[in-house]
ZADREN-515236 format. One record per residue (C-alpha): residue number from 1; residue in three letters; chain; y, x, z. Coordinates in steps of 0.1 Angstrom, whole numbers, always signed. Layout:
<recs>
REC drenti drense nukol c2 c1 c3
REC NUM ALA A Y X Z
...
</recs>
This chain:
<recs>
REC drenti drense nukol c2 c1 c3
REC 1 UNK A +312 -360 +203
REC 2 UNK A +331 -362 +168
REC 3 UNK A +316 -361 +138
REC 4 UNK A +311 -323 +124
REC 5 UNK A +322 -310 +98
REC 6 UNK A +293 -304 +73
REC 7 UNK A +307 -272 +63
REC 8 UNK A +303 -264 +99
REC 9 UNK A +265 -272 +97
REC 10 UNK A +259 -255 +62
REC 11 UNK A +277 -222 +75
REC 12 UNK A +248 -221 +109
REC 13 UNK A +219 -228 +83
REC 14 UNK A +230 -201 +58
REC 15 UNK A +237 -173 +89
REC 16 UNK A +201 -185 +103
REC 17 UNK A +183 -177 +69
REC 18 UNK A +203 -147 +62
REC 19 UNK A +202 -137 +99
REC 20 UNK A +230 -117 +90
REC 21 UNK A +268 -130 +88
REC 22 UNK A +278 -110 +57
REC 23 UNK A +254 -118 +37
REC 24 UNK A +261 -158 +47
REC 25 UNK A +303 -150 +36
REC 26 UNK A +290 -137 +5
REC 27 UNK A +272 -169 -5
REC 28 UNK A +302 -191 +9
REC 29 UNK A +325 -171 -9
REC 30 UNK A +341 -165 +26
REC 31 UNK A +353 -136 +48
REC 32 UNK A +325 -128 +76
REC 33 UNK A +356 -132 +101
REC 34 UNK A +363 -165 +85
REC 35 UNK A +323 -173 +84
REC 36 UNK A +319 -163 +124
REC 37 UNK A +346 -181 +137
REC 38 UNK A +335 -215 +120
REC 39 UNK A +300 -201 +139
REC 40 UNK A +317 -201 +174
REC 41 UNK A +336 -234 +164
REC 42 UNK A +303 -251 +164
REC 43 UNK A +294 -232 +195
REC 44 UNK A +320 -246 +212
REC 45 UNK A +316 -282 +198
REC 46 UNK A +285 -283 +212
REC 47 UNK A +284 -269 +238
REC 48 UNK A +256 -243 +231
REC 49 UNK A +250 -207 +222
REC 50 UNK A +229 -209 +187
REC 51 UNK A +232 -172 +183
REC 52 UNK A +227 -140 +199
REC 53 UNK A +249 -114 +184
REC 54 UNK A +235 -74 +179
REC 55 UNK A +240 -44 +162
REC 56 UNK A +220 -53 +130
REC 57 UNK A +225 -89 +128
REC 58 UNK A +221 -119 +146
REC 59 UNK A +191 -141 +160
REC 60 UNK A +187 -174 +166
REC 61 UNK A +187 -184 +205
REC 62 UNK A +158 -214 +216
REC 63 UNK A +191 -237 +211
REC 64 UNK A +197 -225 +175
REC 65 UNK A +161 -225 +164
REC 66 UNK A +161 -261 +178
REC 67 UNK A +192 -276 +157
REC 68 UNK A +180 -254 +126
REC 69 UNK A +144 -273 +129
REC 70 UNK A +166 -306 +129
REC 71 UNK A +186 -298 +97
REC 72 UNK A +174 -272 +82
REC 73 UNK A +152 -296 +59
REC 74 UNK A +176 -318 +50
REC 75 UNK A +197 -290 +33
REC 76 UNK A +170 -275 +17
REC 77 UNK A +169 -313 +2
REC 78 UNK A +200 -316 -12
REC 79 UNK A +198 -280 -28
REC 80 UNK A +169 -290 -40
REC 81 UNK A +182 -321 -54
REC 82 UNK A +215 -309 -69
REC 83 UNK A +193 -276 -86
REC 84 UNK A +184 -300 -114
REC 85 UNK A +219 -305 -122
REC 86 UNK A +233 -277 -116
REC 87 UNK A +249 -258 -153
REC 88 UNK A +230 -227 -163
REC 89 UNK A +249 -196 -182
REC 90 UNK A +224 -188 -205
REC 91 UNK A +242 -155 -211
REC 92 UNK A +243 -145 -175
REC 93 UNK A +211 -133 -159
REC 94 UNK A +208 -125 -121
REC 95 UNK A +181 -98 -112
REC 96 UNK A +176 -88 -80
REC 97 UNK A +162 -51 -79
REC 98 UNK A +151 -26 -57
REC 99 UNK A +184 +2 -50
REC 100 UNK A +156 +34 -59
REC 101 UNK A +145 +17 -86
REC 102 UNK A +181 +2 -101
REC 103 UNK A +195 +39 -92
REC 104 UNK A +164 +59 -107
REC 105 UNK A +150 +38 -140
REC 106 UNK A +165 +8 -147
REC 107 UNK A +208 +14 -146
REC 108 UNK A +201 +47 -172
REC 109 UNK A +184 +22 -196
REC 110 UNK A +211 -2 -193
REC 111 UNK A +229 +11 -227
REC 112 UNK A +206 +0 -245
REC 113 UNK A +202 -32 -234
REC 114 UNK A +242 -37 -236
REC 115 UNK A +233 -22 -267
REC 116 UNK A +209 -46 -282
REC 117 UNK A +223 -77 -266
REC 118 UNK A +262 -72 -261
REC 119 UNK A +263 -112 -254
REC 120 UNK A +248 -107 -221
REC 121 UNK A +262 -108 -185
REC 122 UNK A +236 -89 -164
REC 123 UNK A +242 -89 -130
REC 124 UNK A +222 -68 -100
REC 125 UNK A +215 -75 -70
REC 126 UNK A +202 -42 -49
REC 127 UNK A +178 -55 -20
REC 128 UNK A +147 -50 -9
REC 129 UNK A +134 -83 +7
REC 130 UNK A +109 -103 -17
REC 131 UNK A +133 -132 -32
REC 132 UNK A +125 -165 -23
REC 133 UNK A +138 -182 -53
REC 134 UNK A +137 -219 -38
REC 135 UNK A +165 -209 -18
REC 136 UNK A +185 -185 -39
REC 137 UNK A +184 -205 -71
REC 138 UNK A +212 -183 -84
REC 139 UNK A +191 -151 -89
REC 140 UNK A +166 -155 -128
REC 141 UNK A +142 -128 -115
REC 142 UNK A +136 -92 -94
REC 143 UNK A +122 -61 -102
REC 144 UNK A +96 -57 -74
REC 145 UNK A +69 -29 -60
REC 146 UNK A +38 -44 -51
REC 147 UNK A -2 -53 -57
REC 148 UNK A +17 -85 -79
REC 149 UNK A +8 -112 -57
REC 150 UNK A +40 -134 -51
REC 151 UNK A +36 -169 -47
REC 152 UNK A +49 -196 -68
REC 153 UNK A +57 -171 -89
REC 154 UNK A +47 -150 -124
REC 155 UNK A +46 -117 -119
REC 156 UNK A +42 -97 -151
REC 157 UNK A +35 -56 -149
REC 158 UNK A +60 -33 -162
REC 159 UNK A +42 +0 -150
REC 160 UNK A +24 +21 -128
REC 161 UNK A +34 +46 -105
REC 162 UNK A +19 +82 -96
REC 163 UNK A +27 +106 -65
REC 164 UNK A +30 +142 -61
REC 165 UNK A +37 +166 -37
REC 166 UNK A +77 +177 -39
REC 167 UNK A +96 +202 -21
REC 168 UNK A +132 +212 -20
REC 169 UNK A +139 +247 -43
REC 170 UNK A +147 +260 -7
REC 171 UNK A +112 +253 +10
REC 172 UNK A +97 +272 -20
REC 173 UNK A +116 +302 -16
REC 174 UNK A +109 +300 +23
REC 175 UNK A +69 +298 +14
REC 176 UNK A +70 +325 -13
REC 177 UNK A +70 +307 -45
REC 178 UNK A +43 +277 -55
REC 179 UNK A +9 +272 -43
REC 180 UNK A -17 +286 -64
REC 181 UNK A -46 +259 -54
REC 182 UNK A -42 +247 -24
REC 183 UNK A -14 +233 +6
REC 184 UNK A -27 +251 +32
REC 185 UNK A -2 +267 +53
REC 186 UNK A +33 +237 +42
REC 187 UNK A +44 +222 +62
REC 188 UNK A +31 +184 +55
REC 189 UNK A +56 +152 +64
REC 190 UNK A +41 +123 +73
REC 191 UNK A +50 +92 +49
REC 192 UNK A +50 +52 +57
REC 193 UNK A +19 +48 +35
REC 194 UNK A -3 +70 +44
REC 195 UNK A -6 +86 +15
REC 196 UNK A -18 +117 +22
REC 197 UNK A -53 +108 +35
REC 198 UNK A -65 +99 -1
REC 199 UNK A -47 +128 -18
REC 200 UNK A -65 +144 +6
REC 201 UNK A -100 +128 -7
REC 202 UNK A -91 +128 -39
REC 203 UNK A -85 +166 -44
REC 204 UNK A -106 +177 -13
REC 205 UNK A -79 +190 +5
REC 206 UNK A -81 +196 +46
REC 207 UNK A -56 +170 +66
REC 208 UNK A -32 +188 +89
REC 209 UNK A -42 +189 +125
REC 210 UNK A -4 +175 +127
REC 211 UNK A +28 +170 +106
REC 212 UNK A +59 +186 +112
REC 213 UNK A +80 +152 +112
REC 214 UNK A +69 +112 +103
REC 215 UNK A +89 +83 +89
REC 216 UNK A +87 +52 +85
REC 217 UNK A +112 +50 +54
REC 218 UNK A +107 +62 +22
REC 219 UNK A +147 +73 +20
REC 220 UNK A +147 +89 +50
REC 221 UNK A +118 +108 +42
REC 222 UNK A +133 +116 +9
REC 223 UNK A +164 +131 +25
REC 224 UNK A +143 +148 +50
REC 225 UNK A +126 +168 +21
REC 226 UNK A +160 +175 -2
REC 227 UNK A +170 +193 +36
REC 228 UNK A +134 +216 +37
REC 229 UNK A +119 +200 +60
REC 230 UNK A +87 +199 +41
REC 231 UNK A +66 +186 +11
REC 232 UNK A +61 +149 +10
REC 233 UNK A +41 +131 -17
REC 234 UNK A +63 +113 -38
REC 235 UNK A +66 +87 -64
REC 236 UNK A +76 +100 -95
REC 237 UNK A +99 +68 -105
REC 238 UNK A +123 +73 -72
REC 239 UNK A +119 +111 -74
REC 240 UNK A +124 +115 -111
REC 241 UNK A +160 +120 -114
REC 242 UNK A +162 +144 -84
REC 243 UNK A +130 +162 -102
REC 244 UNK A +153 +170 -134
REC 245 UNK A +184 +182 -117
REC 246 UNK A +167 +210 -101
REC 247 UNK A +169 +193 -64
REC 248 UNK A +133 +186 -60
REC 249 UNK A +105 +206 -70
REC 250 UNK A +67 +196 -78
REC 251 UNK A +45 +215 -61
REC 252 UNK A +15 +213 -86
REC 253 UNK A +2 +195 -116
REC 254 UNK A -21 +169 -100
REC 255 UNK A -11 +138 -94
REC 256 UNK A -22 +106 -84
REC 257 UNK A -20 +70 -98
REC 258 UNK A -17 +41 -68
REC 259 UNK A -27 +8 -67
REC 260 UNK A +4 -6 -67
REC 261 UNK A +29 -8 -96
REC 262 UNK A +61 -25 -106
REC 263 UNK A +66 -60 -119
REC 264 UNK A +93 -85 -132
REC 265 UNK A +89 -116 -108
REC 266 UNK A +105 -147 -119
REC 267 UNK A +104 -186 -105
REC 268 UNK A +88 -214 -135
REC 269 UNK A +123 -226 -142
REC 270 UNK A +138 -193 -153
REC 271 UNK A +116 -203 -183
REC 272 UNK A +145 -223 -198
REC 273 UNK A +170 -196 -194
REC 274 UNK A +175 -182 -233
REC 275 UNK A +193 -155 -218
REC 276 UNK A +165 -142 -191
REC 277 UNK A +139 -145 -219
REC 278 UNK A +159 -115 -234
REC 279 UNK A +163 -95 -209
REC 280 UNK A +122 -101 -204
REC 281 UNK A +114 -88 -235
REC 282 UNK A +137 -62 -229
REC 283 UNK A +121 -47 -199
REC 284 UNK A +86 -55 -208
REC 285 UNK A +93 -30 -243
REC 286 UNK A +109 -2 -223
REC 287 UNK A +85 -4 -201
REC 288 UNK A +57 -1 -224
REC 289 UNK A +76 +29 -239
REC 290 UNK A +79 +43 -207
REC 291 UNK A +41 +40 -195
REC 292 UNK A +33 +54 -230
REC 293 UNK A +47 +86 -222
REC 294 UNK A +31 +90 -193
REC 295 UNK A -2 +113 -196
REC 296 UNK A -24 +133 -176
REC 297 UNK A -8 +166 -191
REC 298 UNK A +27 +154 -184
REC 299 UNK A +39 +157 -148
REC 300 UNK A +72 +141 -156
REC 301 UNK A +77 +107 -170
REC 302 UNK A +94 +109 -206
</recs>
């Protein structure tokens, strides 16, 4: 066999972390139809199928999990190696961020930020996988949901998070205006959290013997209540925006504070980076702004 290329090799360890091909072109800076037919060019070299192709991506076969256990390593060496060198913009910072929250807090706060430091370069990156940032060295830090335990990491709180039940303007019309006390009689939808069983507890309300619909994604369930499908507890920093605008309604002025809240997570060496320390204070002061408003008579978030 001739030697390969080692572009060849790079391109089948990025697609095998990735486990998608687009989001291997984007890190290679090339076109997924350039990207899968250096994939199939290996293929053939050797002889072997190292993927099978579907609908949502693509998965290693026993050959392909076999040749990534033989190289994989040595790659993650030289990025490793060649991090140390490698030139930092200390005006551009990388921060990978949830799309609800990006969408719903943090892009109509941006102003000020461009505002106070018009220097910067900020640029987002909407995912929702936890960021391993070994092997993504380009992203500074993420804005992640969570209990705040990320390893090899420092995960510093921004703010909490409450849930309420919300409706769509049509539902309550449907039901004859707002509850007075109770939920008896909605029509409950099932969330991915479970929420409901210790809103339940919490303000001795009766479960439902069943709910009119379940999901196992918080956007779906979203759109399922913006149609009047039924009330769904929801988290007042995704549902905010869509609170204001008269789309969603709350159905009551109880809420409920969960364990988990929001956090900038960032690797040790964005420690050096004069530009993410910035955008770090940044966040950690609107934030604290943002928590401050928040009170047990106030059913919206200032």
């Amino acid at each position: 066999m001739s030697r390969l290329p080692l572009g060849l090799l790079q391109g089948f360890v990025l697609v095998a972390r990735t486990g998608k091909l687009s989001r291997a072109a984007d890190q290679l800076n090339l076109t997924v139809s350039a990207l899968s037919h250096q994939v199939r060019n290996l293929e053939e070299r050797l002889g072997r199928t190292l993927f099978d192709r579907g609908p949502r991506g693509v998965t290693l076969t026993t050959d392909g999990a076999q040749l990534l256990d033989a190289i994989g390593h040595h790659f993650e060496g030289i990025e490793h190696a060649l991090n140390r060198y490698a030139c930092r913009h200390h005006d551009l910072v990388t921060l990978s961020v949830l799309p609800s929250v990006a969408s719903s807090w943090l892009v109509p706060r941006l102003p000020r930020l461009v505002g106070k430091h018009p220097e910067l370069e900020l640029s987002l990156h909407s995912s929702v996988s936890v960021v391993d940032f070994d092997r993504e060295p380009a992203i500074d830090c993420a804005f992640r949901y969570g209990l705040g335990a990320w390893p090899r990491t420092r995960a510093e709180r921004l703010f909490g998070e409450y849930i309420v039940p919300i409706a769509s303007p049509s539902l309550v019309r449907r039901m004859g205006g707002l509850p007075d006390t109770s939920l008896a009689g909605w029509p409950l939808l099932g969330d991915p959290s479970g929420r409901w069983a210790d809103w339940a507890e919490q303000f001795d309300m009766p479960l439902p013997s069943r709910y009119v619909a379940r999901f196992d994604n918080t956007e779906h369930l979203q759109r399922a209540v913006l149609e009047g499908l039924g009330v769904a507890l929801g988290r007042l920093v995704m549902a905010r925006s869509l609170i204001e605008c008269g789309a969603l309604t709350v159905l009551c002025k109880e809420r409920m504070r969960v364990a988990e809240a929001y956090y900038l997570v960032s690797p040790k060496r964005s420690t050096s980076h004069a530009g993410f320390g910035k955008v770090r204070d940044w966040l950690l002061a609107e934030a604290a702004d943002y928590e401050a408003g928040i009170t047990e008579g106030q059913p919206l978030p200032a």
